[in-house]
N, C-alpha and C positions, 0 to 999 in steps of 0.2 A: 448343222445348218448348211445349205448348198446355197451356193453362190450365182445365181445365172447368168451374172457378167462376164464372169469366168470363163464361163463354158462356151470354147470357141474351139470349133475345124479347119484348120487349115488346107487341108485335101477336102473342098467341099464335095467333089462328083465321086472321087474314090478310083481315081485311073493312077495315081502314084507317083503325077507331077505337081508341080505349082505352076497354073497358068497365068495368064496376064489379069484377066480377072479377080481370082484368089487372091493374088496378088493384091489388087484393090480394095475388095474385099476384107482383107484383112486388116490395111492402113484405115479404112473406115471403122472397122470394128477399135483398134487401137484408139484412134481418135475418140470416139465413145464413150471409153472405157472409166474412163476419171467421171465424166458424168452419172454415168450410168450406178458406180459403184457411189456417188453420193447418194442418188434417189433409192437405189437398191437400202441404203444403211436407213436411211430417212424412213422408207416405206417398215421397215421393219422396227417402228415407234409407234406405236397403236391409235395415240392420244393426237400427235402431230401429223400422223399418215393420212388421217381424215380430216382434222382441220386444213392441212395441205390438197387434198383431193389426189395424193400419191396411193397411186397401184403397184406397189413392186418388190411384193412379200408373196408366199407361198399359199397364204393367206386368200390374199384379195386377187392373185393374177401381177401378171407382169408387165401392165398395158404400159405404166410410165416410163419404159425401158427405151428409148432412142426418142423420146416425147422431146418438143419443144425448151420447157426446162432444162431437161439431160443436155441438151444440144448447146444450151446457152452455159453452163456449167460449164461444160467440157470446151470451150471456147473460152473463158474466163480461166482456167487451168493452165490451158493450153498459153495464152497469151502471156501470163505472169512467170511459167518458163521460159519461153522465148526472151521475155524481160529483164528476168534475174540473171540467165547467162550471157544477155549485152552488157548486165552491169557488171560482170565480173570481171570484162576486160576495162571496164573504161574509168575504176579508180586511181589505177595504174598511169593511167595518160593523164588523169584530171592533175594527180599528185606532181608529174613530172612536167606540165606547165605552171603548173604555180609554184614550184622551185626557182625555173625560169625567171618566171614575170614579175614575183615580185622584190619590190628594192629593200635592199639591204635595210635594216632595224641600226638607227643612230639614238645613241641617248646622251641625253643633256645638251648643252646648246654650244653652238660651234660657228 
């Protein structure tokens, strides 16, 4: 099974640099890519590809491949990274003000 999400050129003209475009190019393509391989997996579900109206099996053509979906998908990925590694710093800081702030634990009456 070939993967078309996969299949990406980074020398798209073939002159043997990477330009500033390519360059773009490629960050797009990246960006994508987590979309693109949900609807890719999806499309290749027989049953759900059509209830869905996804295209993007060998099958049916690969129209839903940068579609709207894909696009919101891959923004939903993208965002819950971005997410997960803010939260990786900030247990650390949460834990060392509430050491701080709070008052000491007295028991029985005094």
């Amino acid at each position: 099974m070939q993967i078309m999400s996969l299949s990406h050129q980074l020398d798209l003209n073939g002159d043997g640099t990477l330009s500033r475009w390519e360059f773009l190019e490629a960050l797009k393509w990246a960006y994508h890519l987590p979309g693109n391989l949900i609807m890719e997996g999806l499309g290749n579900v027989p049953h759900l590809s059509t209830w869905l109206g996804i295209e993007a099996s060998a099958a049916t053509g690969y129209a839903s491949l940068g579609s709207l979906p894909a696009v919101v998908l891959s923004l939903i990925f993208w965002v819950s990274v971005l997410c997960g590694l803010f939260s990786l710093h900030m247990p650390a800081r949460r834990q060392k003000e509430q050491t701080v702030s709070k008052p000491p634990l007295r028991l029985g009456h005094q």
